[in-house]
N, C-alpha and C positions, 0 to 999 in steps of 0.2 A: 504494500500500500504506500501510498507518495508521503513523504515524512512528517510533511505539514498536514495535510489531512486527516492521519493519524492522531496527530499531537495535537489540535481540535478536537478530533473525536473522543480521546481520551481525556480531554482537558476538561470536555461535557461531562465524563461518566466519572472523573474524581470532583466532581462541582455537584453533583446529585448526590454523592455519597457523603461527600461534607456538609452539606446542606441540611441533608436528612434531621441530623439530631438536631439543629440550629430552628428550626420549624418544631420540634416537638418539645424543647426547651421554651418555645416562645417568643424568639428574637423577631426584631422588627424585619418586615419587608428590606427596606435596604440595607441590613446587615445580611440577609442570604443572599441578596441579589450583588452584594456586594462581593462576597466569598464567591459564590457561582463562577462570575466573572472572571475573577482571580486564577481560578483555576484553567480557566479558556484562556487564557492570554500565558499563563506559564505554561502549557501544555504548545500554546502555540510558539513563546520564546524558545522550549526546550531545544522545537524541530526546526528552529530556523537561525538561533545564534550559532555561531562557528567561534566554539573555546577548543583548546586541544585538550579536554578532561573525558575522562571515560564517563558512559550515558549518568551511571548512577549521582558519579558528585558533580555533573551539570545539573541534574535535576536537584538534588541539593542545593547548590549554591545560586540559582536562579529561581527557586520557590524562595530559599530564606533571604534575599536583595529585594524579591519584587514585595515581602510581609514587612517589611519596615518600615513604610508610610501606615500600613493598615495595623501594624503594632503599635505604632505613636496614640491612631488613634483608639483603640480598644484599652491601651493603657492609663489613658487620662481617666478613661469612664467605668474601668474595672479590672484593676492590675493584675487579678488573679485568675484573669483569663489567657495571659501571655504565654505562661508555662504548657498546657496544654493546646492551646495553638501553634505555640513552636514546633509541640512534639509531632503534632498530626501535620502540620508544613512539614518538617525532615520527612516523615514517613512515605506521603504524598511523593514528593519530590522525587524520592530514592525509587516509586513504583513506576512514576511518567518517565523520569531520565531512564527505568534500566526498558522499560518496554517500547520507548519509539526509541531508541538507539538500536534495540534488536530486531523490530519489526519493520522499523521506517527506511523506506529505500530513497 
């Protein structure tokens, strides 16, 4: 599959799966709509920036650069959600970096 495309695609189904608890927690519309996104746009940097790093610590290091605007602000309004936000970022990151670096042509 075309690499970009991919990392789109995937960028949709870890934005759905982030999302998920964030809707049943109760968070506002533009805080899922916000994550959602996030996810689309790092799934699409994963497949389109050119770093020389193997897939998984691209997707590491380009999920946890593009959370540090959206850490600033979750941190102002509830600091005790940064710790596990990080953790599901790295997670994330390490799933989109290793599967369109292995599937994305």
């Amino acid at each position: 599959m075309n690499k970009i495309k991919l990392g789109i695609l995937l960028g949709i189904v870890v934005g759905i799966i982030d999302v998920i608890p964030m809707v049943f927690v109760g968070l506002t519309w533009d805080a899922n709509l916000s994550a959602f996104f996030h996810w689309v746009v790092v799934g699409f940097l994963i497949a389109t920036v050119d770093i020389k790093m193997r897939g998984v610590l691209k997707g590491i290091f380009i999920s946890v650069i593009t959370l540090v605007p959206l850490a600033f602000l979750v941190w102002w309004k509830d600091g005790s959600s940064i710790i596990p936000m990080t953790a599901s970022t790295i997670v994330y990151g390490v799933i989109l970096g290793f599967f369109i670096d292995k599937y994305g042509k």
